[in-house]
C-alpha positions as CSV (number, residue, x, y, z in Angstrom):
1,X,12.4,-20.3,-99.2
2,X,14.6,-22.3,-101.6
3,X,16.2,-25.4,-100.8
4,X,19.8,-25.4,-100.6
5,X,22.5,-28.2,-101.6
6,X,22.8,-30.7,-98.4
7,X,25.7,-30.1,-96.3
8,X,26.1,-32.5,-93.8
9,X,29.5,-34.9,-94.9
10,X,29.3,-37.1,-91.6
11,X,27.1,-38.8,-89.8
12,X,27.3,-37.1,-86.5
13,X,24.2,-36.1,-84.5
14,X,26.1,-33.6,-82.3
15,X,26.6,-30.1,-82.6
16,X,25.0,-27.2,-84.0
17,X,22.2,-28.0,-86.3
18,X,22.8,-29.0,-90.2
19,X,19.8,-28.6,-92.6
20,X,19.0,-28.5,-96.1
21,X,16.6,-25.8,-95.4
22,X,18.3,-22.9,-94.2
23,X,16.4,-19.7,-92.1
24,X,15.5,-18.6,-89.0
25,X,11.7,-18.3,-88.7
26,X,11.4,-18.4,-85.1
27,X,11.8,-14.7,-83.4
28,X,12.9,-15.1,-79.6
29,X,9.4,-14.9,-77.8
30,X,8.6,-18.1,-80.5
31,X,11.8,-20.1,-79.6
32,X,11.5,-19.7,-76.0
33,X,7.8,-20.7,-75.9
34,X,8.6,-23.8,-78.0
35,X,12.0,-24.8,-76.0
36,X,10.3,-24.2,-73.0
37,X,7.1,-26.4,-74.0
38,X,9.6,-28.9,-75.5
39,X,11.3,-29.7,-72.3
40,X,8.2,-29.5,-69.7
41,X,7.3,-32.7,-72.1
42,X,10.7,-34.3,-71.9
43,X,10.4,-33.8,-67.8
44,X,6.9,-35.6,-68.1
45,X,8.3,-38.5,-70.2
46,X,11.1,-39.1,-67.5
47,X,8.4,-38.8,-64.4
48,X,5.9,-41.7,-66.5
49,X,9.1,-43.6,-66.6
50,X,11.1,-42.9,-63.3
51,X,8.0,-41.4,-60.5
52,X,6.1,-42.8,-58.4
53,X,5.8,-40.4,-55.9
54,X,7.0,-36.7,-55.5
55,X,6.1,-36.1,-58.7
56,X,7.4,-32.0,-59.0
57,X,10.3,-32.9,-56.8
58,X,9.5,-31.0,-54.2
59,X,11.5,-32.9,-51.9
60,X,15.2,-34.1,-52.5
61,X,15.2,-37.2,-54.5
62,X,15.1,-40.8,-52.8
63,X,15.0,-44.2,-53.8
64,X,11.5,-44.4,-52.5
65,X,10.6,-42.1,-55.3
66,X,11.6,-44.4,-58.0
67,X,9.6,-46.8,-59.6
68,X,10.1,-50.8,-58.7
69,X,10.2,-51.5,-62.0
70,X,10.8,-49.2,-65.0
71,X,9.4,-49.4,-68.4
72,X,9.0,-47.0,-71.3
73,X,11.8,-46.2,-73.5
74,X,13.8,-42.7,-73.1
75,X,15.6,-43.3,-76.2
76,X,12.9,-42.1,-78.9
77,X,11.0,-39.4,-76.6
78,X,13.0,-36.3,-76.9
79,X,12.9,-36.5,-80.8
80,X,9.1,-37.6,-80.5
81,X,8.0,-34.6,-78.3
82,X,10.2,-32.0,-80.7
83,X,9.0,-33.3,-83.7
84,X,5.4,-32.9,-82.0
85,X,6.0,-29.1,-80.5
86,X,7.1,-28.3,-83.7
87,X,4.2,-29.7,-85.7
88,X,2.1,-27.8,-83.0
89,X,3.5,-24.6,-84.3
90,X,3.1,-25.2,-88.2
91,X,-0.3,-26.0,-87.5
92,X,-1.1,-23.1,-86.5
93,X,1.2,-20.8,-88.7
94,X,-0.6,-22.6,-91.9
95,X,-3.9,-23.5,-90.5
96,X,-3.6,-27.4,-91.1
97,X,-5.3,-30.2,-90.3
98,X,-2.6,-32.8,-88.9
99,X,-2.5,-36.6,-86.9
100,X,0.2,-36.9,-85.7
101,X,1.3,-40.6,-85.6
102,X,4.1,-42.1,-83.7
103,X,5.9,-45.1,-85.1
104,X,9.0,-46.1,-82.6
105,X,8.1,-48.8,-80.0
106,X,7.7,-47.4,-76.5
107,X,7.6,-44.3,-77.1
108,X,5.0,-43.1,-75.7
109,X,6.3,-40.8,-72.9
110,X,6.9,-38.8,-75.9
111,X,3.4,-38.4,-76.8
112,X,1.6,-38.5,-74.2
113,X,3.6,-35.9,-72.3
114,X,2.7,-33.2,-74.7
115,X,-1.0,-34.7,-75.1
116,X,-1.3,-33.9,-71.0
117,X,0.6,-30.8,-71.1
118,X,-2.0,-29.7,-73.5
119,X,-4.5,-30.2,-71.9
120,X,-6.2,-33.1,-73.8
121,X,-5.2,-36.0,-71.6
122,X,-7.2,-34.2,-68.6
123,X,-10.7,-33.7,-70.3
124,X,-10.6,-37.4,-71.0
125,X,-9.2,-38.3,-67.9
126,X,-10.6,-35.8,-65.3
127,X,-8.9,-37.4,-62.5
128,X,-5.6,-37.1,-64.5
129,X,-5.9,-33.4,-63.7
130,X,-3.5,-30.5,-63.9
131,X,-2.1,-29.8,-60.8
132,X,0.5,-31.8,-57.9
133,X,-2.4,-34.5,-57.7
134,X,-3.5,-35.4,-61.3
135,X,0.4,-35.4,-61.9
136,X,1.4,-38.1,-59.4
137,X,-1.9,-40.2,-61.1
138,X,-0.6,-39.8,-64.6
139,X,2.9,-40.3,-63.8
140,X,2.0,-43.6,-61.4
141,X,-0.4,-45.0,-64.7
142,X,2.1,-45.3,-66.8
143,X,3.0,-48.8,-68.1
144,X,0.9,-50.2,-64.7
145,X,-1.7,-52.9,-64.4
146,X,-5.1,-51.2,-65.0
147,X,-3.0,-47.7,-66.5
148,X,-1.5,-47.1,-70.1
149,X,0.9,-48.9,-72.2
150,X,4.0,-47.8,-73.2
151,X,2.9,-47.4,-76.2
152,X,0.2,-44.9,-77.9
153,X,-2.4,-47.8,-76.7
154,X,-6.1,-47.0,-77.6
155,X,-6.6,-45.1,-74.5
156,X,-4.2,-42.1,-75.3
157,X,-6.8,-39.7,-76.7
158,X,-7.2,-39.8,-80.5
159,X,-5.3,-42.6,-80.4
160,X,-5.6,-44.2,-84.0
161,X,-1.7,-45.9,-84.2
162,X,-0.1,-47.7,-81.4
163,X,3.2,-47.9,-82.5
164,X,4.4,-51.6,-80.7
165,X,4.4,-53.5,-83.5
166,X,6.4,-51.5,-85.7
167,X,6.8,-51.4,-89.7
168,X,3.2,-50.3,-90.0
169,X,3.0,-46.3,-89.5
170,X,3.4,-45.1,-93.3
171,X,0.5,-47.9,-94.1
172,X,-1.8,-46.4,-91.0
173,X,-0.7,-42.7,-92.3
174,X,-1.7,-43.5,-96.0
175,X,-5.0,-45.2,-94.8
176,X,-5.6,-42.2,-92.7
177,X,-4.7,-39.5,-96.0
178,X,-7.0,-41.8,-98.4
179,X,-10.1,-39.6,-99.3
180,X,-9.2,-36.9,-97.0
181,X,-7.8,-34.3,-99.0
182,X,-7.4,-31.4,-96.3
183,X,-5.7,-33.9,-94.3
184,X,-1.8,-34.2,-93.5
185,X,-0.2,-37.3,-91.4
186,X,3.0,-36.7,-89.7
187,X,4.4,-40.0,-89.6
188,X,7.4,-40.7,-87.7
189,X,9.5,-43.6,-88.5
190,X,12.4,-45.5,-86.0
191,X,15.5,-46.0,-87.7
192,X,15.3,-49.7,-85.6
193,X,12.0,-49.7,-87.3
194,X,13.2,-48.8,-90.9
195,X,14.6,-51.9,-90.8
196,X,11.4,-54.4,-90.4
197,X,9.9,-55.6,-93.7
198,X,6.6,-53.8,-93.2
199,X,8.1,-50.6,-93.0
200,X,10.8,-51.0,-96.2
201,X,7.9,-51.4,-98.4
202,X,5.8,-49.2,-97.2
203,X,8.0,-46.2,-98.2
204,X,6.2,-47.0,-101.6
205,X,2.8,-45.5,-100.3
206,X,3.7,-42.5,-102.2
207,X,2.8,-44.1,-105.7
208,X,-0.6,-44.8,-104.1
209,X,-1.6,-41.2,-102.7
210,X,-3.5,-39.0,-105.0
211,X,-2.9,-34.9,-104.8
212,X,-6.3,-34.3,-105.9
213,X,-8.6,-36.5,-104.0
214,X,-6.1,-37.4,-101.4
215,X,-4.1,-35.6,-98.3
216,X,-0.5,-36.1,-97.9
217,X,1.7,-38.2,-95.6
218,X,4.9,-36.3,-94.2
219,X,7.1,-39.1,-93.5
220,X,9.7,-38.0,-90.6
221,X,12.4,-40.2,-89.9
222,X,14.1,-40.4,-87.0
223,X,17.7,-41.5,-87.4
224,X,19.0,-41.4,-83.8
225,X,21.7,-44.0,-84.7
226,X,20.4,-46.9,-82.5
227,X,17.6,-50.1,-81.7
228,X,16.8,-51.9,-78.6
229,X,20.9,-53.0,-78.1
230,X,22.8,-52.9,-81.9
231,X,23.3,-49.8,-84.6
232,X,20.8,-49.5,-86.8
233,X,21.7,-49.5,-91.4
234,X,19.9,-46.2,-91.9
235,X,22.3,-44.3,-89.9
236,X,25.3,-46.0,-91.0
237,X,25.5,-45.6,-94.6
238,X,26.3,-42.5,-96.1
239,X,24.8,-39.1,-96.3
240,X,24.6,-39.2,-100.4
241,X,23.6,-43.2,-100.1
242,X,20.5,-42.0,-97.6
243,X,20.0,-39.2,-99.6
244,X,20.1,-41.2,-103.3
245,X,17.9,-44.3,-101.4
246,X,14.7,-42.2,-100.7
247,X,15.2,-40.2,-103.8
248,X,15.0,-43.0,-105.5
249,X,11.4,-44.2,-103.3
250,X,10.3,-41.1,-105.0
251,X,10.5,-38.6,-101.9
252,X,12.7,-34.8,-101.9
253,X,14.5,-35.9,-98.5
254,X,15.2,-32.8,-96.2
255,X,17.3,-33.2,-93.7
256,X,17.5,-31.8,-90.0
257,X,20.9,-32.8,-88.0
258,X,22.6,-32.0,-84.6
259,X,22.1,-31.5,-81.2
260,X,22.2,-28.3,-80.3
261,X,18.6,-27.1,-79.6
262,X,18.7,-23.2,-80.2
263,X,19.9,-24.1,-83.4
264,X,17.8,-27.5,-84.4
265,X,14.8,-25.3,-83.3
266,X,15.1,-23.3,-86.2
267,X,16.1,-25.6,-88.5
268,X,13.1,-27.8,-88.1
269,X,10.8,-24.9,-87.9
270,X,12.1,-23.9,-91.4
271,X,12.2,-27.0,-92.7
272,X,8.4,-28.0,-91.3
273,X,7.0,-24.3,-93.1
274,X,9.2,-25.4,-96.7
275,X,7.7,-29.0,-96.9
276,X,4.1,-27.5,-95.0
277,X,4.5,-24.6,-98.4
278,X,5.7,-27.9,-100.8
279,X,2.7,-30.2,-100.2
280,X,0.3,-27.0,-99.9
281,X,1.3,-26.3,-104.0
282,X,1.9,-29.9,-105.5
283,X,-1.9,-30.4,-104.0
284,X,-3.0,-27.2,-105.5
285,X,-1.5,-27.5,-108.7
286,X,-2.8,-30.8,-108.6
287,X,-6.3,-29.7,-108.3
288,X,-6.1,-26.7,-110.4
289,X,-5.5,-28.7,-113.4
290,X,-6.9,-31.7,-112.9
291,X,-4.1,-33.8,-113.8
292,X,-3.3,-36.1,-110.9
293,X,0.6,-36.6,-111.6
294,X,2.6,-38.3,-109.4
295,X,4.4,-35.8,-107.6
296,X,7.7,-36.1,-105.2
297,X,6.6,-35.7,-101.7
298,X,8.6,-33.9,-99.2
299,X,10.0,-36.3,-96.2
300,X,12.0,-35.2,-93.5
301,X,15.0,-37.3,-92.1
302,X,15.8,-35.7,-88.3
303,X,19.2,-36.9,-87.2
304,X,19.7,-37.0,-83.3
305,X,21.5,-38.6,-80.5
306,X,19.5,-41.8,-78.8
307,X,18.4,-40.2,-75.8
308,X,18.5,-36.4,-76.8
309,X,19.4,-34.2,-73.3
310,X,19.9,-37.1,-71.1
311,X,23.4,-36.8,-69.3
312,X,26.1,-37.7,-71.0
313,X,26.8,-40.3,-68.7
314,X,25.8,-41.7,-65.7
315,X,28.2,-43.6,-62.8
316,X,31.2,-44.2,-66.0
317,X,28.7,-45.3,-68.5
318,X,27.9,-43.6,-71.4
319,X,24.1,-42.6,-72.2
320,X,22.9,-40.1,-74.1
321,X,24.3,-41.2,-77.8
322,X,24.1,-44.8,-77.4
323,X,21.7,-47.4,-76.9
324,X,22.0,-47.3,-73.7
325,X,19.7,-43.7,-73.7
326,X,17.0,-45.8,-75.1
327,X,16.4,-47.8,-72.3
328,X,15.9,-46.6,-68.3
329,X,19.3,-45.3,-68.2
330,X,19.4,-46.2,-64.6
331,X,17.7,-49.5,-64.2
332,X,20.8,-51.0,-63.0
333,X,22.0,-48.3,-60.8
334,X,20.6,-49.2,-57.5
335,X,23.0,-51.6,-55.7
336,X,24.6,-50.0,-53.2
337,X,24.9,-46.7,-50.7
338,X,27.7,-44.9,-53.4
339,X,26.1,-45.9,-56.2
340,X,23.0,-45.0,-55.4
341,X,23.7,-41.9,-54.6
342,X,25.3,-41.2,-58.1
343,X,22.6,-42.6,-59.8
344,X,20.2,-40.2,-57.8
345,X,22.8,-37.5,-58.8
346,X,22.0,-39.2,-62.9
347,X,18.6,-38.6,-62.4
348,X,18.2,-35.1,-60.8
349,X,20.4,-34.1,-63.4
350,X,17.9,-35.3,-66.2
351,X,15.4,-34.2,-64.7
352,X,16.4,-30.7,-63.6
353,X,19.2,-29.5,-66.2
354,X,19.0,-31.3,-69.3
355,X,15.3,-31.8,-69.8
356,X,13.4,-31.1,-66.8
357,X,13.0,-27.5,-66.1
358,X,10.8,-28.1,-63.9
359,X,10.0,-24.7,-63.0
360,X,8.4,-24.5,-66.0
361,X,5.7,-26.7,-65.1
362,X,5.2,-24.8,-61.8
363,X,5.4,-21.3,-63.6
364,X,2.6,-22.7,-66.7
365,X,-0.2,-24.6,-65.5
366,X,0.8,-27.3,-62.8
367,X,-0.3,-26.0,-59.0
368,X,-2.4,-23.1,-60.6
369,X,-5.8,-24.7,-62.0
370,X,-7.3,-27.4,-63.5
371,X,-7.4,-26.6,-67.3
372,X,-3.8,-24.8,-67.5
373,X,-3.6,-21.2,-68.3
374,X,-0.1,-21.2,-68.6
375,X,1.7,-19.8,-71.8
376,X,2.4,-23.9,-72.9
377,X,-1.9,-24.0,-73.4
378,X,-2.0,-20.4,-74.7
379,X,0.1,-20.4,-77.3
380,X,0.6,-24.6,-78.0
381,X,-2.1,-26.2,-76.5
382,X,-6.0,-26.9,-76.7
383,X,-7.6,-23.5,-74.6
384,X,-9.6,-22.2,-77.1
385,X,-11.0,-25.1,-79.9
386,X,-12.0,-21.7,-82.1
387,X,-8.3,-21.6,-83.4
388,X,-6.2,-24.8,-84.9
389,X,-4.0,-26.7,-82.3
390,X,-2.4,-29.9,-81.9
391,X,-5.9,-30.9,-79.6
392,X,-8.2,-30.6,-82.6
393,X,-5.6,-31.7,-85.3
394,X,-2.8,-33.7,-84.3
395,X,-5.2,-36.1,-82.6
396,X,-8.6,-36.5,-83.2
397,X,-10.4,-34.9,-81.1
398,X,-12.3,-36.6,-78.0
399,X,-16.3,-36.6,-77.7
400,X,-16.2,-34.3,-74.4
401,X,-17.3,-30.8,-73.9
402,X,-14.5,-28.6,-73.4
403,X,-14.7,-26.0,-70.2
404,X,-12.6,-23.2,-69.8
């Protein structure tokens, strides 16, 4: 598939998808396996966040439910979990060996929700297990004395990048790709982090990477428009200035842009097998001839809204789209019978419509046994270690025996 001219003109991240890679790889059975995997993980990121108890929402939502106090950032986990169910999928289309490594600070839900879906999380973490139980421990761990961080802290499985600190994933991903020539490292990159000094000089790992001795590092940048509380540069300037700036680092830029998800689907699955395809023949070329030239790696810039399928507002104040859908949208919300109440009404609504689907979880995995034998593991998780998934490749893989 050949690259087409650009033909985004604005910087929205609404709307029906916008890529430089045009196609439709994914046939329906594909896209609704990958949606449906997709949002089970944005459900999990907003029960680490929001649950402490009733955990599949069994009953009708009450403050009691909620956590005291919320950490964890929504903002960055949507894009973080679709960037990793699409990886998941190339993986196994192309037989790669990925890691996957996260760069915005506090994202985590967005990891580690697809790491448990999977099924990786709970052969670390027995007690972490697959069903009502292990659910309400995972989700009650989260960013908790004596739990996880709410970052990809060294006890996520395979954990090898925490992300915090940000500005230092492309150096990490280029360590990891040094003398590992099979080996390609998804980095994603925060537009909030874009702008430390670490990271803006670290775009130049690319003149250090060698296609012949050397994997590759797929940069992914993440441009949902937003830090902690300001806009962010990156998704300010201009389409052509972005475009010109990392032709200039030396990358081919592809970009992925909107909000619609049917559509984004595709585009990101096309756009993962043309830059999967690119790296795949500037390595073999590369290694054919025996002339290590420096070639222009593929990157991917993935324009969405801060806080992708949270509601669009909650009790008069906008969310998803601003920075206020990077932090716990409803931190402030509990002060009052009325408010509380529409604040519950925020929540079930993220949790059941926009993200949640949580009869998903009931219908693949959760409730039924231990390891999952749901279509999510089946077709996108870690079942069988015989064939590539994101448990052997995305992260590296724990010391445990795996049972099935």
């Amino acid at each position: 598939m050949k690259p087409t001219r650009s033909i985004a003109n604005d910087l929205s991240a609404y709307g029906i998808a916008r890529s430089t890679i045009q196609g439709t790889p994914l046939n329906e059975d594909e896209a609704r396996k990958i949606h449906a995997f997709w949002s089970a993980c944005n459900y999990l990121a907003l029960g680490m966040i929001y649950l402490q108890s009733n955990p599949l929402l069994r009953q009708p939502l009450h403050i009691d439910h909620i956590k005291n106090r919320l950490l964890g950032h929504w903002g960055a986990s949507p894009a973080l979990s679709f960037i990793y169910s699409h990886l998941n999928r190339v993986i196994k289309a192309f037989d790669l060996d990925v890691v996957y490594m996260a760069g915005p600070g506090h994202g985590a839900p967005g990891v580690l929700g697809p790491v448990y879906l999977e099924g990786s999380y709970s052969e670390v973490y027995p007690d972490k297990s697959q069903d009502e139980e292990g659910l309400l421990r995972f989700f009650k761990d989260f960013s908790f004395p004596g739990g996880i961080g709410s970052h990809c802290t060294p006890e996520t499985p395979g954990s090898i990048h925490e992300g915090g600190e940000l500005g230092y994933v492309l150096s990490h991903a280029c360590g990891a790709a040094f003398d590992n020539p099979d080996l390609i490292v998804a980095a994603v990159v925060g537009d909030g982090e874009a702008e430390t000094g670490p990271l803006a000089t670290s775009w130049h790992i690319n003149k250090f990477l060698n296609p012949i001795y050397d994997g590759a590092v797929l940069p992914i940048l993440n441009l949902n428009g937003y830090k902690i509380n300001n806009p962010t540069l990156l998704a300010r300037i201009s389409h052509e200035e972005l475009e010109n700036l990392f032709k200039g680092y030396g990358y081919t830029p592809y970009f992925v842009e909107g909000s619609d998800a049917a559509s984004m689907h595709q585009a990101m699955a096309a756009t993962m097998d043309h830059c999967a395809n690119t790296i795949r023949r500037v390595q073999h070329e590369a290694r054919s001839s025996g002339t290590p030239a420096r070639p222009r790696w593929p990157m991917i810039v993935l324009r969405s809204p801060k806080g992708w399928t949270a509601p669009a507002d909650v009790d008069g104040r906008k969310v998803e789209g601003l920075f206020h859908g990077g932090l716990e949208f409803l931190i402030a919300g509990f002060g009052g019978a009325a408010r509380l109440h529409r604040c519950q009404q925020g929540v079930i609504k993220a949790l059941h419509l926009r993200s949640g689907r949580i009869g998903r979880l009931r219908q693949h995995g959760l409730g039924q046994n231990q390891h999952g034998s749901g279509a999510h593991r089946q077709h996108y998780g870690g079942a069988d270690r015989s064939q590539k998934t994101l448990h052997r490749t995305l992260l590296y893989p724990p010391r445990v025996t795996h049972q099935s």
